[in-house]
C-alpha positions as CSV (number, residue, x, y, z in Angstrom):
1,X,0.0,0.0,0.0
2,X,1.4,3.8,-1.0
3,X,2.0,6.0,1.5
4,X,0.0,9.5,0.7
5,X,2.3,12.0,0.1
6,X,-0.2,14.8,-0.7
7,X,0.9,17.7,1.2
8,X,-1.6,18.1,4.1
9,X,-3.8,21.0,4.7
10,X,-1.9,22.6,7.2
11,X,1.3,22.4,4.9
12,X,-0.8,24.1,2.1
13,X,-2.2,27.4,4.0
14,X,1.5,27.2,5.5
15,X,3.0,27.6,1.6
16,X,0.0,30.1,0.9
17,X,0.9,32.3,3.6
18,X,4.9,32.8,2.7
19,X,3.8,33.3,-1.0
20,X,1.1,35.9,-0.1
21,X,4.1,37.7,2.3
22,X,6.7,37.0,-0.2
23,X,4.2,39.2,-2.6
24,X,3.3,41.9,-0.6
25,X,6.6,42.7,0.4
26,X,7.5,42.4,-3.8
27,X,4.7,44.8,-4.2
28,X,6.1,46.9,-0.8
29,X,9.7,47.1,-1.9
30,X,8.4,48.0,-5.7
31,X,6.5,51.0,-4.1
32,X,9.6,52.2,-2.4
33,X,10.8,52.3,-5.6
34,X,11.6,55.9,-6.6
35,X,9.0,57.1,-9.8
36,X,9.3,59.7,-12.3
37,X,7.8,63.0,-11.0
38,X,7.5,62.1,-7.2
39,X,9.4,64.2,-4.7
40,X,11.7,62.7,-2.7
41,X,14.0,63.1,0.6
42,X,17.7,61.9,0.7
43,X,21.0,62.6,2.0
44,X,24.0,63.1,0.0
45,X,26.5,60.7,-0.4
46,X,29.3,61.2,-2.2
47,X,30.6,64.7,-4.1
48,X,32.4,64.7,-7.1
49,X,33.1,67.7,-9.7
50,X,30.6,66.2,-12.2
51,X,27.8,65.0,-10.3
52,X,26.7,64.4,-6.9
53,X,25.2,61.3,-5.8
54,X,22.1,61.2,-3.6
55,X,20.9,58.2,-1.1
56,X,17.0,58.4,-1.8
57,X,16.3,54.8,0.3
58,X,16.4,53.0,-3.2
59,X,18.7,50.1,-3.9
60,X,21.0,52.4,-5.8
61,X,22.2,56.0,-5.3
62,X,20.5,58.4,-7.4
63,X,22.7,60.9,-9.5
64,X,22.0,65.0,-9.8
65,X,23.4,65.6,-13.2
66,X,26.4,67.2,-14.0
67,X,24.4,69.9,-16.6
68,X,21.8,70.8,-13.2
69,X,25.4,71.4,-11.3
70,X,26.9,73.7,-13.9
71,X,23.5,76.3,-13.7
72,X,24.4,76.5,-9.2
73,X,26.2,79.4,-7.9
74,X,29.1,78.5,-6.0
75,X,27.4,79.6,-2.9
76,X,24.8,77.0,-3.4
77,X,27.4,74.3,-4.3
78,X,29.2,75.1,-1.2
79,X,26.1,74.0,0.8
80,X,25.6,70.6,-1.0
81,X,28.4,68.4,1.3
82,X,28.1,64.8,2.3
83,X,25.6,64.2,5.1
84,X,23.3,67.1,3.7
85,X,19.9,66.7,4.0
86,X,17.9,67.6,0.5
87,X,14.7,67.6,-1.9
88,X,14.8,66.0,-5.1
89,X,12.4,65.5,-8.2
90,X,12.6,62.4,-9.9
91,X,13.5,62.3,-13.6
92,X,14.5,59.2,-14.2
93,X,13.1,56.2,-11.4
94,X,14.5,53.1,-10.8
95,X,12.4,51.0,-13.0
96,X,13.8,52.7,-16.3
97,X,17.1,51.9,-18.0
98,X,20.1,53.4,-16.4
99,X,20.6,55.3,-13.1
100,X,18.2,56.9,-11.3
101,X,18.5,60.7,-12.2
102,X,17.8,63.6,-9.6
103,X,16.9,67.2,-9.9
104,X,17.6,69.7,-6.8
105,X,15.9,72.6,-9.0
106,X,12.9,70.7,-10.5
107,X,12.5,70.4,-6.6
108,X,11.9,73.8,-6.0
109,X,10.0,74.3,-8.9
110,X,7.4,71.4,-7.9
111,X,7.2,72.7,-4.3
112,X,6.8,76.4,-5.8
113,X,3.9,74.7,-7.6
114,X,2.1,73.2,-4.8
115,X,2.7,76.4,-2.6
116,X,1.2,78.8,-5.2
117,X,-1.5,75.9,-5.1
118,X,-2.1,76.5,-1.5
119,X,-2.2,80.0,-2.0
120,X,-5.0,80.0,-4.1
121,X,-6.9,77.8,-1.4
122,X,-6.2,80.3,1.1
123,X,-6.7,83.5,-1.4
124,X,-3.9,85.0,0.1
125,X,-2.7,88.6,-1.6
126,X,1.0,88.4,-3.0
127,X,3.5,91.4,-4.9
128,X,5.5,90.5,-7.5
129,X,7.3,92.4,-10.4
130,X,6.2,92.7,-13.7
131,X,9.3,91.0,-16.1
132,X,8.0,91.1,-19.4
133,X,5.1,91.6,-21.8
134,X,3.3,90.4,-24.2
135,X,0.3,91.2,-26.7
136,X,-2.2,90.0,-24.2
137,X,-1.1,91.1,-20.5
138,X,2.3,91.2,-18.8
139,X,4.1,88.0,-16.9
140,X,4.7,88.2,-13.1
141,X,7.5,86.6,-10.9
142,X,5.7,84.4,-8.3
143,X,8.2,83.2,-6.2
144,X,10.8,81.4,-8.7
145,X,7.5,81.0,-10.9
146,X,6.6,83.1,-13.6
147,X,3.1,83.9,-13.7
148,X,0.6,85.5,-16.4
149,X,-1.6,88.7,-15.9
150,X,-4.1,88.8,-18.7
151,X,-5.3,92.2,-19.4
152,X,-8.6,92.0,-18.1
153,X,-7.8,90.4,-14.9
154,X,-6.3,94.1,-14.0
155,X,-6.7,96.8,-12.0
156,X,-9.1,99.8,-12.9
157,X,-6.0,101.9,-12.6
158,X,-3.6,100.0,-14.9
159,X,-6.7,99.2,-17.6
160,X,-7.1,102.9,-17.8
161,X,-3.5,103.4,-18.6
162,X,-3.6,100.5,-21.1
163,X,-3.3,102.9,-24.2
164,X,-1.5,102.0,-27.2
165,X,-2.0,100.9,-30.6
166,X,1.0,97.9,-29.8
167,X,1.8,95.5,-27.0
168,X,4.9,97.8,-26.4
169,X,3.1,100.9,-26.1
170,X,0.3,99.6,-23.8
171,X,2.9,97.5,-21.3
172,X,6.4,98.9,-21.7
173,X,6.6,101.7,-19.1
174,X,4.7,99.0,-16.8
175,X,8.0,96.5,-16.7
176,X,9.3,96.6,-13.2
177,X,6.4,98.3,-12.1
178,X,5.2,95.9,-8.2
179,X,2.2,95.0,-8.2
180,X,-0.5,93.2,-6.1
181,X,-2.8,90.2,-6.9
182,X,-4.0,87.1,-6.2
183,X,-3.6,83.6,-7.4
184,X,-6.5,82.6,-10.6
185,X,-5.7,79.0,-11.9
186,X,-2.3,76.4,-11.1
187,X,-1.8,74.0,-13.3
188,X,1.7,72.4,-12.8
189,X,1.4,70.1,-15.7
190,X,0.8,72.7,-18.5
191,X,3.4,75.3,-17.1
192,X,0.1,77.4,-16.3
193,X,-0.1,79.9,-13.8
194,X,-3.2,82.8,-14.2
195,X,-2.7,86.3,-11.9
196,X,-5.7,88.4,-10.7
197,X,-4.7,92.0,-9.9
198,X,-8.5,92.7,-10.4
199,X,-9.7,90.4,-7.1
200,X,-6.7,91.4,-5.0
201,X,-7.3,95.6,-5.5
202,X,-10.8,95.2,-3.9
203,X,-9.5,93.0,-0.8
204,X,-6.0,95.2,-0.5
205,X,-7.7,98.9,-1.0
206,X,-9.8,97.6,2.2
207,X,-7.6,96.9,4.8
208,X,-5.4,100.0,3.3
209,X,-8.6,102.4,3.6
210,X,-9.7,101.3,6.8
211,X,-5.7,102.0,8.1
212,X,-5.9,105.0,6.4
213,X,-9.4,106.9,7.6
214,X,-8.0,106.4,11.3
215,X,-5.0,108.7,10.3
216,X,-6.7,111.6,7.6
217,X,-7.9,114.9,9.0
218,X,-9.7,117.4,7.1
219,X,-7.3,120.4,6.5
220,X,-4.7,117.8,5.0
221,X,-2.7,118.0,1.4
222,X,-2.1,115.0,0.0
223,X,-0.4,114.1,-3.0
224,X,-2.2,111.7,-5.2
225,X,-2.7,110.3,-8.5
226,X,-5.7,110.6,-10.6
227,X,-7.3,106.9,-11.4
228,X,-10.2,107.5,-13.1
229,X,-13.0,110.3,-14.3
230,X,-16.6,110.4,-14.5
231,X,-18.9,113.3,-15.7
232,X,-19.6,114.3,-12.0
233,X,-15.8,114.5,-10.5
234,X,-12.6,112.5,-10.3
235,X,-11.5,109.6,-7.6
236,X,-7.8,110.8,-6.8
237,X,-5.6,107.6,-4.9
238,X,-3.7,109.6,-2.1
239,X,-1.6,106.6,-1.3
240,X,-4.4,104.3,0.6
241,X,-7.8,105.5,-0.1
242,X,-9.6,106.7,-3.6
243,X,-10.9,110.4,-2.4
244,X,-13.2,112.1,-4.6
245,X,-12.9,115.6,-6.2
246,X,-16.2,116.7,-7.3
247,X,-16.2,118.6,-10.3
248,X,-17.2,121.9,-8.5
249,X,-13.9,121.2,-6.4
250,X,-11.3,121.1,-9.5
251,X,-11.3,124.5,-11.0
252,X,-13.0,128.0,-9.8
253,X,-13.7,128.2,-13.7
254,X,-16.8,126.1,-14.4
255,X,-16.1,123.0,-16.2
256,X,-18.7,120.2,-17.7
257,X,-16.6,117.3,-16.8
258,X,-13.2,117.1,-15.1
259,X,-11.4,115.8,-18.6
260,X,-11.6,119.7,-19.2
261,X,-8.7,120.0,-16.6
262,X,-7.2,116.7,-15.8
263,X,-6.4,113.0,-17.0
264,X,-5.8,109.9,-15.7
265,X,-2.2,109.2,-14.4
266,X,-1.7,112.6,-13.4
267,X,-0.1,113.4,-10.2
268,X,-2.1,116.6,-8.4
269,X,-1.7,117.6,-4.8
270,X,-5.3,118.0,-3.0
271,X,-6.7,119.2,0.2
272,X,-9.1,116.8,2.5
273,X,-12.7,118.6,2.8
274,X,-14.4,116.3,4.4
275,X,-13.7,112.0,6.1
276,X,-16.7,110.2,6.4
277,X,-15.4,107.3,8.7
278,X,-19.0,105.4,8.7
279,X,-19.2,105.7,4.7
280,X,-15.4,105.3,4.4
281,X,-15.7,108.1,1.6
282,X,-13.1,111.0,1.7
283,X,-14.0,114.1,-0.3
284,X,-10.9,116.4,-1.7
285,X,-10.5,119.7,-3.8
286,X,-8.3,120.8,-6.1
287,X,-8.8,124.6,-6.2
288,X,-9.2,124.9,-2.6
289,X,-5.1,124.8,-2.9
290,X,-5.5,127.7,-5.5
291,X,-6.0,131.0,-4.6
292,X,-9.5,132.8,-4.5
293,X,-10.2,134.9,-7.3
294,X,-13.3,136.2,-5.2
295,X,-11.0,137.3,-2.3
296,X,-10.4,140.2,-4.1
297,X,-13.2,140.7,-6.5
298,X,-14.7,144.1,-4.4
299,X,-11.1,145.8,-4.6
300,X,-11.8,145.7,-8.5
301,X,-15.5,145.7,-9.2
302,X,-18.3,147.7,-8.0
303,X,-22.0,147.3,-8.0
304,X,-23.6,149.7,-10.7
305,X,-20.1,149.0,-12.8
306,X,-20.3,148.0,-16.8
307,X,-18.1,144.6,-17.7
308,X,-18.0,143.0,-20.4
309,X,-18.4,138.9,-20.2
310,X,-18.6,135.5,-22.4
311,X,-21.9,133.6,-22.0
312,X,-20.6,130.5,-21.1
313,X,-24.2,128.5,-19.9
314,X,-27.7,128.9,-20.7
315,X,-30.6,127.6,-18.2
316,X,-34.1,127.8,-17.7
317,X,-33.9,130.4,-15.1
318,X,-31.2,132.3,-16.7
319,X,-27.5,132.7,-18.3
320,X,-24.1,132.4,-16.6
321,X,-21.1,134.5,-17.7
322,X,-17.5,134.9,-17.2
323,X,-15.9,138.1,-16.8
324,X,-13.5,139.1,-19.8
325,X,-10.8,140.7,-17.2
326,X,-11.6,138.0,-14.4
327,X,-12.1,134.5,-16.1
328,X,-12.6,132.6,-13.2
329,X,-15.4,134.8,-11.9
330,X,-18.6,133.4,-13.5
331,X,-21.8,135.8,-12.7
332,X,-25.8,135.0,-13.4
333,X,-28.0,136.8,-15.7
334,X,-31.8,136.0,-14.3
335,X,-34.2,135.2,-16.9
336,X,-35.7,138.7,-15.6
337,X,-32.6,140.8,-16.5
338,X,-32.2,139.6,-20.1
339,X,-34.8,141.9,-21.2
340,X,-37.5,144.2,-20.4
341,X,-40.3,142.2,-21.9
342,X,-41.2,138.7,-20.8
343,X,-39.1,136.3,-21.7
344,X,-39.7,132.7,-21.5
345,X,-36.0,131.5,-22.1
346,X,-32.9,132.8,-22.4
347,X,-32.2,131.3,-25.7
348,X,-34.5,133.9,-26.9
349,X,-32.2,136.8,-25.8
350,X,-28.2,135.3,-26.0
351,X,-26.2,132.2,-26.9
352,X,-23.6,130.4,-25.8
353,X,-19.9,131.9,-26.8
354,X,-21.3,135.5,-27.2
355,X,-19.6,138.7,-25.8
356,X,-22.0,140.7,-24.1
357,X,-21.6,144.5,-22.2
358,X,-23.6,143.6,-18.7
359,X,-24.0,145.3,-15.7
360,X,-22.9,144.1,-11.8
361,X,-26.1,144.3,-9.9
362,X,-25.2,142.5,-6.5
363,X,-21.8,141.4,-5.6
364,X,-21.0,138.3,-2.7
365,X,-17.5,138.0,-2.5
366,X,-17.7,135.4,0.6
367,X,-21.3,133.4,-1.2
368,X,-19.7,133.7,-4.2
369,X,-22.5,135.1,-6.1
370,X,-22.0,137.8,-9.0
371,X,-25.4,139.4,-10.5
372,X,-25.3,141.0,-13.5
373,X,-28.4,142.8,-15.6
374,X,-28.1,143.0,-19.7
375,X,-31.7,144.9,-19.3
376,X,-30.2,147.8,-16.9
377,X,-27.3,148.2,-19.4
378,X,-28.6,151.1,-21.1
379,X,-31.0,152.1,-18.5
380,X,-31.1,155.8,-18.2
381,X,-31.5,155.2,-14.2
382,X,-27.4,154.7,-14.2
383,X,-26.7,157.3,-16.5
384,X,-25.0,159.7,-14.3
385,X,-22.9,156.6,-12.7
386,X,-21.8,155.4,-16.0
387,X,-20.6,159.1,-17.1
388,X,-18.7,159.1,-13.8
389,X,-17.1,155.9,-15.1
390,X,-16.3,157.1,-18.4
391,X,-14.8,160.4,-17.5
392,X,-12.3,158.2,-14.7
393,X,-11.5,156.1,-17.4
394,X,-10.4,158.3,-19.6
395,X,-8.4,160.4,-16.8
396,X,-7.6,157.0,-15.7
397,X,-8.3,158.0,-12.0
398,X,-11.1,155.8,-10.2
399,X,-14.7,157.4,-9.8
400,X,-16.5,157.5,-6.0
401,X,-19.2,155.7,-6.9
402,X,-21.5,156.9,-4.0
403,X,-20.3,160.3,-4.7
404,X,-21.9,160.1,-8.6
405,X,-25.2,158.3,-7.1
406,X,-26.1,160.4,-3.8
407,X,-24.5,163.9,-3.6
408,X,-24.3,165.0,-7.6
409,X,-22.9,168.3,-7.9
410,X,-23.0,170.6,-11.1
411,X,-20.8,169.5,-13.7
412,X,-21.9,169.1,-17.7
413,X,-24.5,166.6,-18.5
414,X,-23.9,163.5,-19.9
415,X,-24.7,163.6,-23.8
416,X,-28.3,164.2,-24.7
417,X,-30.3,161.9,-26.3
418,X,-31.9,160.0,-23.2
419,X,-31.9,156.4,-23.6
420,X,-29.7,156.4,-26.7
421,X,-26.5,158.1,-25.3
422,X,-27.1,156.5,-22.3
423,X,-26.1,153.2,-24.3
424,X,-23.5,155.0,-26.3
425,X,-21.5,156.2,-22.5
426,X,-22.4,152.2,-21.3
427,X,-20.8,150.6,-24.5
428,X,-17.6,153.2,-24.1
429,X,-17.1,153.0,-20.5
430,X,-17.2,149.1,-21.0
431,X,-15.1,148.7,-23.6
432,X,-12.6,151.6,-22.6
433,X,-8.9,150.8,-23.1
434,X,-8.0,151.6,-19.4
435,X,-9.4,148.3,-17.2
436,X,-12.4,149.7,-15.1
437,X,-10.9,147.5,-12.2
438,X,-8.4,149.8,-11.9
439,X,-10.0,153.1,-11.8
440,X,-12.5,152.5,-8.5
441,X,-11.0,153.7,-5.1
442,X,-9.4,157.0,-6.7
443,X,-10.5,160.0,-4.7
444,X,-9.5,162.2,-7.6
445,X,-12.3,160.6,-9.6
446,X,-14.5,162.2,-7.2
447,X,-13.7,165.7,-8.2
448,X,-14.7,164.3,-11.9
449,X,-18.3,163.6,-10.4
450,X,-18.6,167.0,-8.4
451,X,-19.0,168.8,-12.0
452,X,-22.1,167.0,-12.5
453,X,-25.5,168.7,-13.1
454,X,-27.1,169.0,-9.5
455,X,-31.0,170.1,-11.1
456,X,-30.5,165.9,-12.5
457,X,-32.6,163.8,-10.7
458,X,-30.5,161.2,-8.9
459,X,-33.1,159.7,-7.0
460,X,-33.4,156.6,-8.8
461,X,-29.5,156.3,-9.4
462,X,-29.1,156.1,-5.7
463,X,-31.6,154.1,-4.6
464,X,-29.5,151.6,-7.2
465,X,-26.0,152.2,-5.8
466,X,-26.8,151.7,-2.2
């Protein structure tokens, strides 16, 4: 009888156990096995000229190339002695033909990567410099990384100054310019890495305004930059915070919109007017660092006088017009003063851009107001006055102006002819080569005005004057 030599059951799951170890720790010692594009940790081993050789817990030494060497400085080869602890990229792993090759830089470059990728997790703000251009946007250095800002992933600011017909002309002057933004799109494997400057200016301008309104006083002068314009001022960056001059605060000549006086990119000094902390608005002027052509705008003019003046607006109510020999001082014609019959516009009367003789009815220097008549220019009411006028200007002394409207004495009567020389004297004394502004505080005027006719009436001539 034959012995059974069938291995028995125990002997079986006994084989089955060392083959299923024997595998795993194939399959274990094959995952330890370095792979192209991992990162791994080792410790350098030996150092030669040409290449350096790298323990990496593999079965062989792997090798960082002679070419990688070549690109170090000879600060950062001086760091790279035996025992050194360092991060490699895997180029070549061991399951390919020939050594396993290493790359210190390729390193940094994949760690760059996954930092950048953690940065757009975290939407954290970075700087960088802008390198280079081309025709779509300008690249940015992240880190060792080179990164692309896409025009329209810009700032408000820079957009603005994007003018040009080439890439060159739109970007050039921009090329070393710092800039903030924050991290778009990462993607390692297609070299791609997309900048926002556009989401970071909303989050940076915050924290900057909010540090900046605990600091600003009204009273201040800042200098700033003009960043944009819109038909009712323009927002001026004063190094934090995007105040706003309103277009009444940019010129003390009237303007329609503030391209009439500035542009974007322009640097301007401005004075704080007003901090709204709760609003986090600032408000800012221009001409309030200019000096105040109505300071002095009694020394020269007087009520009752003749100027002559550009229509420069027309509105329902009236017309608004700039002094010829004050252009910054703007006065209002009331609908009521354009004529002596009704009128229902002031269309009707004048248009815009024409010279006119008019006549100062009220002046308020500190309100700012000017009003002037075209109806009481050739009004026989202000004859006397406007003889007084004449004959100063042609003396070139300066009438008294209450002098001519309350105490008339006898002197030769204005020209006859009532309300026709009375126009005549108004269109001469307006238009006289001497500058009325100069002929008004003169007592020797006054003795001009003494000759005049006391049988006149000049009742109604000083009920006007005073």
């Amino acid at each position: 009888m034959e012995a059974d030599t069938s291995p028995s059951p125990d002997s079986r799951a006994a084989e089955q156990t060392q083959s299923m170890g024997r595998l795993l720790a194939g399959e274990q010692l094959e995952s330890m096995l370095p792979r192209r594009g991992e990162l791994r940790e080792g410790t350098i081993a030996r150092v030669s000229p040409n290449e350096i050789l790298v323990d990496i817990g593999a079965k062989s030494e792997g090798i960082i190339a002679e070419h990688e060497l070549n690109r170090m400085s000879a600060e950062a080869r001086e760091q790279l002695q035996v025992g050194a602890p360092v991060t490699l990229y895997v180029v070549r792993g061991a399951s390919q033909e020939g050594p396993i090759v290493l790359s210190m830089q390729k390193a940094e470059e994949m760690q760059q990567w996954q930092q950048v990728e953690e940065q757009r997790e975290a939407r954290s703000l970075l700087t960088g410099p802008i390198l280079e251009f081309n025709r779509g946007g300008v690249v940015v250095a992240v880190g060792q990384l080179r990164g692309f800002l896409p025009a329209s992933l810009m700032s408000l600011e820079r957009r603005q100054r994007n003018t040009g017909a080439t890439p060159a002309e739109r970007w050039q002057d921009m090329v070393g310019e710092e800039l903030t933004f924050k991290i778009k799109e990462v993607d390692a494997q297609r070299d791609r890495l997309i900048l926002s400057e556009r989401a970071a200016e909303k989050e940076a301008r915050s924290a900057q305004r909010v540090e900046f309104l605990a600091r600003i006083e009204p009273g201040q002068i800042h200098s700033g930059r003009v960043v944009s314009l819109t038909k009712f001022g323009a927002f001026v960056d004063i190094g934090g915070i995007d105040g706003l001059v309103h277009v009444s605060q940019i010129s003390w000549t009237h303007i329609d919109h503030p391209r009439e006086a500035l542009k974007v990119g322009q640097e301007i000094d401005v004075q704080v007017l007003s901090v709204d902390l709760e609003r986090q608005r600032v408000a800012l002027s221009l001409k309030a660092l200019q000096q105040d052509p109505w300071a002095t705008l009694n020394d020269s003019h007087k009520k009752g006088q003749l100027v002559r003046a550009t229509i420069t607006r027309l509105t329902k109510f009236g017309a608004f017009a700039a002094l010829k020999d004050r252009e910054h001082i703007e006065g209002l014609v009331h609908i009521s003063e354009l004529a002596d019959s009704g009128v229902t516009h002031p269309k009707e009367v004048v248009q815009e851009n024409d010279e006119v003789t008019l006549r100062i009815m009220k002046i308020d220097a500190e309100r700012h107001r000017l009003g002037l008549s075209l109806k009481e220019v050739v009004s026989p009411r202000f004859a006397e006055l406007d003889y007084a006028f004449y004959v100063a200007a042609e003396e070139k002394t300066e009438p008294d102006t209450e002098a001519a409207a309350e105490e008339p004495a006898a002197a030769p009567a204005p020209p006859e002819g009532s309300e026709d020389s009375a126009a005549v004297i108004a269109e001469n004394t307006a238009e006289a080569g001497q500058p009325l502004a100069e002929t008004i505080e003169s007592v020797e005027a006054a003795e001009a005005a003494e000759g005049l006719d006391a049988q006149q009436p000049t009742q109604i001539a000083a009920d006007e004057t005073e």
